[in-house]
Backbone as CSV, one residue per row, in Angstrom:
resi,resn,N_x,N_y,N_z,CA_x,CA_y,CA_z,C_x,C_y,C_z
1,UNK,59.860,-15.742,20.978,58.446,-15.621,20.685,57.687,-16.758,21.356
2,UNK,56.333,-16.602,21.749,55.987,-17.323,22.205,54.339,-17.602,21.474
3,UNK,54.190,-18.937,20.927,52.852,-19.275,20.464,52.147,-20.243,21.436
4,UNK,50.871,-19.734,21.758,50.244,-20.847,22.320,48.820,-21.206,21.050
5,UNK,48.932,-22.650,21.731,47.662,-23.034,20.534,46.593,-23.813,21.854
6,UNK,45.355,-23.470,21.461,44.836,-23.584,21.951,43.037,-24.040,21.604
7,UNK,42.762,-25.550,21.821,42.181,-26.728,20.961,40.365,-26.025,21.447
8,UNK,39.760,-26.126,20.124,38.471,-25.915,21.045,37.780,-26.816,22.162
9,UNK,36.870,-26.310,22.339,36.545,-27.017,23.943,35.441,-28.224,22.975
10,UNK,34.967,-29.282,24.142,33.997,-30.498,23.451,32.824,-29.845,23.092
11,UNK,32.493,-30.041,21.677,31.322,-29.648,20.911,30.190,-30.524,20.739
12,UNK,29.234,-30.266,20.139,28.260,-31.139,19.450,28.498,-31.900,18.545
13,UNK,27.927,-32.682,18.248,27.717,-33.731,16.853,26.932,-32.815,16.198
14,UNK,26.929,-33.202,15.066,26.041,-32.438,13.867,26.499,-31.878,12.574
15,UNK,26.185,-31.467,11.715,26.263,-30.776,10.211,25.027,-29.777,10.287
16,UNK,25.678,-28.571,9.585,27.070,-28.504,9.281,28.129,-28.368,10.238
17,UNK,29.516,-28.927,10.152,30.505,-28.993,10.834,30.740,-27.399,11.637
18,UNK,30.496,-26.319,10.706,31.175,-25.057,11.171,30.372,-24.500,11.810
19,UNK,28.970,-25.217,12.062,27.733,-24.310,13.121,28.105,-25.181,14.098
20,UNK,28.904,-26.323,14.574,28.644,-27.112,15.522,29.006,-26.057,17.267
21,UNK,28.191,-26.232,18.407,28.348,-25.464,19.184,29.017,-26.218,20.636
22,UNK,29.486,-25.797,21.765,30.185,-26.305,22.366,29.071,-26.814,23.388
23,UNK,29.017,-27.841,24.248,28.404,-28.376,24.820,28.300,-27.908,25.750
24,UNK,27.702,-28.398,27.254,27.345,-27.490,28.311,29.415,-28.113,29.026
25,UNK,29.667,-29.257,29.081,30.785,-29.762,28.921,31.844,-28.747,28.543
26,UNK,31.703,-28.689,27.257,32.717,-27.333,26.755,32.617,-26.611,27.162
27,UNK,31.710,-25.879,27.345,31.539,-24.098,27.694,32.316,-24.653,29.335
28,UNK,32.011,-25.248,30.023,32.997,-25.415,30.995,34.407,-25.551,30.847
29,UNK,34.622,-25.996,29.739,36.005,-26.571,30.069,36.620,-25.101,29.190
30,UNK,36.239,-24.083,28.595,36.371,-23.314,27.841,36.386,-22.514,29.196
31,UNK,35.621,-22.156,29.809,36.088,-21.229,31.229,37.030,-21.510,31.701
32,UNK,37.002,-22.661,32.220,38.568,-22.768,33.235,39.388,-22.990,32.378
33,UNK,39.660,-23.065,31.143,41.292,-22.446,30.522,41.345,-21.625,30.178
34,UNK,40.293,-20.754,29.801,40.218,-19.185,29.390,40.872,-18.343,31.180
35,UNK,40.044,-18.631,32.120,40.808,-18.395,33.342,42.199,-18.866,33.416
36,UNK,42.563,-19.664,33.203,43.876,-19.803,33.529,44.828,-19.150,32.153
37,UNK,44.586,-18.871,31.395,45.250,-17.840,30.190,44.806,-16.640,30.199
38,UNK,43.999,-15.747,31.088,43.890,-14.703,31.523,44.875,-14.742,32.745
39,UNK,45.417,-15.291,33.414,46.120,-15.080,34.573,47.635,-15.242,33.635
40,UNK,47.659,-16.308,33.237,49.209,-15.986,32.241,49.445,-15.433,31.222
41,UNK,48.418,-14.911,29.918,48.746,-14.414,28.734,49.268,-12.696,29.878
42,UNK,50.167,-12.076,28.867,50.639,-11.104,28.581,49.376,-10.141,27.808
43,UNK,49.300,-8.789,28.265,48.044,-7.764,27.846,48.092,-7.577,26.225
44,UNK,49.737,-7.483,25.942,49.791,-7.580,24.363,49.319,-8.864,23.531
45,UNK,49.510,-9.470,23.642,49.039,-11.474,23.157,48.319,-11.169,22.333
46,UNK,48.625,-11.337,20.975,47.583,-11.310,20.138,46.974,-12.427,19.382
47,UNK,45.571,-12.703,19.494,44.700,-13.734,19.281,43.813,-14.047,18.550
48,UNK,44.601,-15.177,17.304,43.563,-15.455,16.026,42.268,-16.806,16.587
49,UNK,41.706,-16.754,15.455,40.420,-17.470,15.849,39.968,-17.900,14.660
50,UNK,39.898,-19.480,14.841,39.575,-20.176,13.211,37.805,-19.644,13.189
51,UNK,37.006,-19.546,12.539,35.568,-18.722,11.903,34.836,-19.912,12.709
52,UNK,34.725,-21.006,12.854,33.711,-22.004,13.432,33.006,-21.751,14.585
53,UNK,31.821,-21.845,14.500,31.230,-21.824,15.546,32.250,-22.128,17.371
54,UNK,32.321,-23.331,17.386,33.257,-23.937,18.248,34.334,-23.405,19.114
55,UNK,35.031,-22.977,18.007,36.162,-21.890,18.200,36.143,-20.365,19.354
56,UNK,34.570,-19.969,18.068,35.019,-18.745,18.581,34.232,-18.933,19.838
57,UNK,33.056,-19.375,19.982,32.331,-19.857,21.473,33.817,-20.160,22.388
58,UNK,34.688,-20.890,22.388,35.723,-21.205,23.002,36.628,-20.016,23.324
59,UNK,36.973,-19.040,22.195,37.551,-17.787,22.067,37.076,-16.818,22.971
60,UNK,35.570,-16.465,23.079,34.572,-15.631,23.486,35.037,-15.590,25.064
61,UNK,35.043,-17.457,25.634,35.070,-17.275,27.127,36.574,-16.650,27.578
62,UNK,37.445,-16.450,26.875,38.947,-15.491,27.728,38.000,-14.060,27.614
63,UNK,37.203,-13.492,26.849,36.635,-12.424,27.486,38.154,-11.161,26.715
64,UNK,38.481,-11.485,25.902,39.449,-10.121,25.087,39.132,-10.596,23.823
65,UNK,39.688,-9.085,23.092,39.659,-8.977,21.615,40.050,-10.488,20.861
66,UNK,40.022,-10.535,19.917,40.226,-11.594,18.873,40.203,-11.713,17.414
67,UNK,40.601,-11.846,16.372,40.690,-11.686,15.068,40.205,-13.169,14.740
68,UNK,39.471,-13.300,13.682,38.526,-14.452,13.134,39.609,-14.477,11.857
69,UNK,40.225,-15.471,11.062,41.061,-15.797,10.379,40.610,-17.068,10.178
70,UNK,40.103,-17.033,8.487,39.899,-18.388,8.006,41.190,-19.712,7.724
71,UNK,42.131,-19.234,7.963,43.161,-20.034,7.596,43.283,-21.209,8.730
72,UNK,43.121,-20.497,10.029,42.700,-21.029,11.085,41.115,-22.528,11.062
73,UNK,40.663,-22.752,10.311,39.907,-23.207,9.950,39.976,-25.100,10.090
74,UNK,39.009,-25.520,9.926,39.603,-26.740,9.546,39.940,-27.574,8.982
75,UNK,40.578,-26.961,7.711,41.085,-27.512,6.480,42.881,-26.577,6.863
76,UNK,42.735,-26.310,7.510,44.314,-25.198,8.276,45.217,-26.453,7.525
77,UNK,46.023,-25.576,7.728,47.711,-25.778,7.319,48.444,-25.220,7.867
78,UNK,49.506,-26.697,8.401,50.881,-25.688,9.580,51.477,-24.596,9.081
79,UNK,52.491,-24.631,8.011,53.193,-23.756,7.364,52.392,-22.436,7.169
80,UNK,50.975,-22.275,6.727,50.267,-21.585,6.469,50.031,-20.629,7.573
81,UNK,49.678,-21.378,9.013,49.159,-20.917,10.175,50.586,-20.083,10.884
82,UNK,51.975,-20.596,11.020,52.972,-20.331,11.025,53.059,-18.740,10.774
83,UNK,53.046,-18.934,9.160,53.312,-17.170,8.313,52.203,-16.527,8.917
84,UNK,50.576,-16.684,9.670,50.157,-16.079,10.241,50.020,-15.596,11.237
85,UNK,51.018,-16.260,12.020,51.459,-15.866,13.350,52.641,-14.839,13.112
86,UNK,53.126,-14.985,12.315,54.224,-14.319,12.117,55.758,-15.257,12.630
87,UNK,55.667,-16.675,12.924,57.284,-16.985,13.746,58.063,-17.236,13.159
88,UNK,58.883,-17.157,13.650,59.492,-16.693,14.937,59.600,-15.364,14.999
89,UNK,59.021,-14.485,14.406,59.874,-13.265,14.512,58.612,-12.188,14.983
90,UNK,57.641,-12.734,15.367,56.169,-11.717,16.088,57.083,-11.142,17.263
91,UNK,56.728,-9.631,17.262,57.504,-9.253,18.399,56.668,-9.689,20.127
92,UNK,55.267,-10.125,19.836,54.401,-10.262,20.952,54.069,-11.569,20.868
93,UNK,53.026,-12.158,22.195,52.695,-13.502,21.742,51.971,-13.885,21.029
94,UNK,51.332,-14.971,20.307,50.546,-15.107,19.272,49.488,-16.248,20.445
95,UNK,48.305,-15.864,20.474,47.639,-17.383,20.787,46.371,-17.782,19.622
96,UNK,46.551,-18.776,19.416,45.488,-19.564,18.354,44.658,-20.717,18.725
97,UNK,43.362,-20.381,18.302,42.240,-21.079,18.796,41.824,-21.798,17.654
98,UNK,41.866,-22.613,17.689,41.797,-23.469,16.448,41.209,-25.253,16.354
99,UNK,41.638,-26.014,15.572,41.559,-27.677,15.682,42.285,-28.472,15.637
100,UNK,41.795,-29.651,15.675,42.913,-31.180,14.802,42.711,-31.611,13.931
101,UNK,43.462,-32.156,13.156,44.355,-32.165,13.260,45.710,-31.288,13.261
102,UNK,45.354,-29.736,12.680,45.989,-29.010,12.297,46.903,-28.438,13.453
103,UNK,46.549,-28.380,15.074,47.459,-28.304,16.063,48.269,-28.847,16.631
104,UNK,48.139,-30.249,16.125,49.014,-31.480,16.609,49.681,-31.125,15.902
105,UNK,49.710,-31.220,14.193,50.859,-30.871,13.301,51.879,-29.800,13.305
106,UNK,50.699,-28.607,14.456,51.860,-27.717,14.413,52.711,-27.934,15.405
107,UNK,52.343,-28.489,16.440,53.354,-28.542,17.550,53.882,-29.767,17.511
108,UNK,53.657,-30.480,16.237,55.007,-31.392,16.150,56.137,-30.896,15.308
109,UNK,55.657,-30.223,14.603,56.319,-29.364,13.748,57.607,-28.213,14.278
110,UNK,57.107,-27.715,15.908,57.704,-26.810,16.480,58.723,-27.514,17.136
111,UNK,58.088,-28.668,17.901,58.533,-29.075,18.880,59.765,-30.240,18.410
112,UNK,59.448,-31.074,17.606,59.474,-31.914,17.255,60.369,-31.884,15.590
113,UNK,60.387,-30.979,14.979,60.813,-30.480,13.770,60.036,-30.977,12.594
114,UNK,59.179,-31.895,12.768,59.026,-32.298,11.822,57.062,-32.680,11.866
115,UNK,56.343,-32.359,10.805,54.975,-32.478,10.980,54.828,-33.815,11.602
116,UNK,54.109,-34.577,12.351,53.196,-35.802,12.485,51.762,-35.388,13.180
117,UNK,51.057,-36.347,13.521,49.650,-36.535,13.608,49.944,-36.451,15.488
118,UNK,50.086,-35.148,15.919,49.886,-35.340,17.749,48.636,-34.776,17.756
119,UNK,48.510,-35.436,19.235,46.698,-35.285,19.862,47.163,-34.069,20.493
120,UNK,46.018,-32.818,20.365,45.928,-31.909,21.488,44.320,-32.111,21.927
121,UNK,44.102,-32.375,23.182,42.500,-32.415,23.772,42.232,-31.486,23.570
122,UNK,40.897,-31.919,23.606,40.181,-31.000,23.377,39.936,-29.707,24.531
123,UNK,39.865,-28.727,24.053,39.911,-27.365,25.632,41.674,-27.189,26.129
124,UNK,42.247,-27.937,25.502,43.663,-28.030,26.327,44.504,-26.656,25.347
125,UNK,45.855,-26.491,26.299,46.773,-25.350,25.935,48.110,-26.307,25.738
126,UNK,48.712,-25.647,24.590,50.069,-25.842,24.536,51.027,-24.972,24.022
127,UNK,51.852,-24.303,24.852,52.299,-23.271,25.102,53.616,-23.677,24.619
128,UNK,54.287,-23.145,23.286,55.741,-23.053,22.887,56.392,-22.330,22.402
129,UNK,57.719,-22.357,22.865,58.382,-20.644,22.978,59.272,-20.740,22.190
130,UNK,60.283,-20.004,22.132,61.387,-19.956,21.067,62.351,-18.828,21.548
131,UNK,63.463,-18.981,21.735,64.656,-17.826,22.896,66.124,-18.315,21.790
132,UNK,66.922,-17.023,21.896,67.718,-17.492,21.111,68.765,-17.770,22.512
133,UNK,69.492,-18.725,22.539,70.545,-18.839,23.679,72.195,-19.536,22.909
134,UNK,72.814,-18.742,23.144,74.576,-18.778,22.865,74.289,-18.587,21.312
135,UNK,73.820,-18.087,21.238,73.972,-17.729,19.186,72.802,-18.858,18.448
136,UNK,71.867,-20.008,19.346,71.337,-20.868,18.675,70.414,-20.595,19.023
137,UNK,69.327,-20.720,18.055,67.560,-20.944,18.441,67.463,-22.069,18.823
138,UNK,66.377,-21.745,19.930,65.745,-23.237,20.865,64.467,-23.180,20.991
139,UNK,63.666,-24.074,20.611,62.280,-24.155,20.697,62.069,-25.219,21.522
140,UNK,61.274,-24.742,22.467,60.665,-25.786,23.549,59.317,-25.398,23.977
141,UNK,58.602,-26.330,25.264,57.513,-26.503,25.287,57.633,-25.977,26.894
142,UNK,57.019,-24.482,26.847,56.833,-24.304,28.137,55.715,-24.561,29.038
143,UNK,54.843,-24.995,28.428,53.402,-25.468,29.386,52.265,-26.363,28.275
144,UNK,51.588,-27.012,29.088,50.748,-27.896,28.597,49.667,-27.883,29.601
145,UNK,48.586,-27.585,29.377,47.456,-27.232,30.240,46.334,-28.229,29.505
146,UNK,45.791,-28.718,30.969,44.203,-29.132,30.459,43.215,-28.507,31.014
147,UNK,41.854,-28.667,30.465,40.767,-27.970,31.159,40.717,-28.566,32.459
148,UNK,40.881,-29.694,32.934,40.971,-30.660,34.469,41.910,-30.003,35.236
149,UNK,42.572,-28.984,35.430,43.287,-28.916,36.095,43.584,-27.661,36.242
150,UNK,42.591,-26.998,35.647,42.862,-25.386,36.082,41.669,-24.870,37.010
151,UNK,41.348,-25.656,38.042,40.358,-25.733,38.560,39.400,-25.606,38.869
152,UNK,38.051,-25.064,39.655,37.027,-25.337,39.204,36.173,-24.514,38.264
């Protein structure tokens, strides 16, 4: 299975937190990774979206369907977000548009086994898979994308 998580792009300052909107900054950096996850997501990929303003502005620019899921939110919880992806056992990919701290936790959680406090930038992708090989599950980190580098 493969989950990607995927951080909203740079927003505004302001209250309330969940109207905050993405900057002219973001909405850029929200294109060129939405482009570059239209060239790699798979047509099946199915894609939650925490309710915040932020998010789904960030969500909007890949330009496909999307499901709005408060759990996704930013009061999220790994374990929580996990059973909503369905893993390991989603037969398709899962991608999630979401925040922090709650994405660091998960992909320390995946990667790492165990929750801690990792940075995902903001607009950035982190792509981790899960294959069963010789009878053992292996979870690793197949890509790490920033908005800088998926070009212009």
């Amino acid at each position: 299975m493969d989950l990607i998580l995927w951080r909203h792009a740079e927003a505004e300052e302001g209250e309330p937190d969940a109207a905050r909107a993405l900057t002219a900054k973001g909405r850029k950096q929200a294109m060129k990774m939405a482009g570059w996850l239209d060239h790699h997501l798979p047509a099946g990929c199915r894609i939650l979206c925490s309710p915040t303003r932020r998010t789904v502005q960030t969500a909007d620019a890949l330009g496909r369907k999307y499901r709005i899921h408060a759990d996704l939110g930013t009061e999220g919880n790994a374990q929580r977000i996990l059973e909503l992806a369905n893993w390991p056992d989603a037969r398709e990919p899962v991608l999630l548009v979401g925040h922090q701290p709650v994405l660091g936790q998960l992909a320390a959680l995946l990667v790492h086994g165990a929750e801690a406090d990792w940075t995902l930038r903001k607009g950035a992708v982190w792509w981790i898979s899960r294959r069963e090989r010789h009878g053992q599950a292996q979870v690793y980190l197949k890509a790490v994308m920033s908005p800088e580098f998926c070009g212009k």
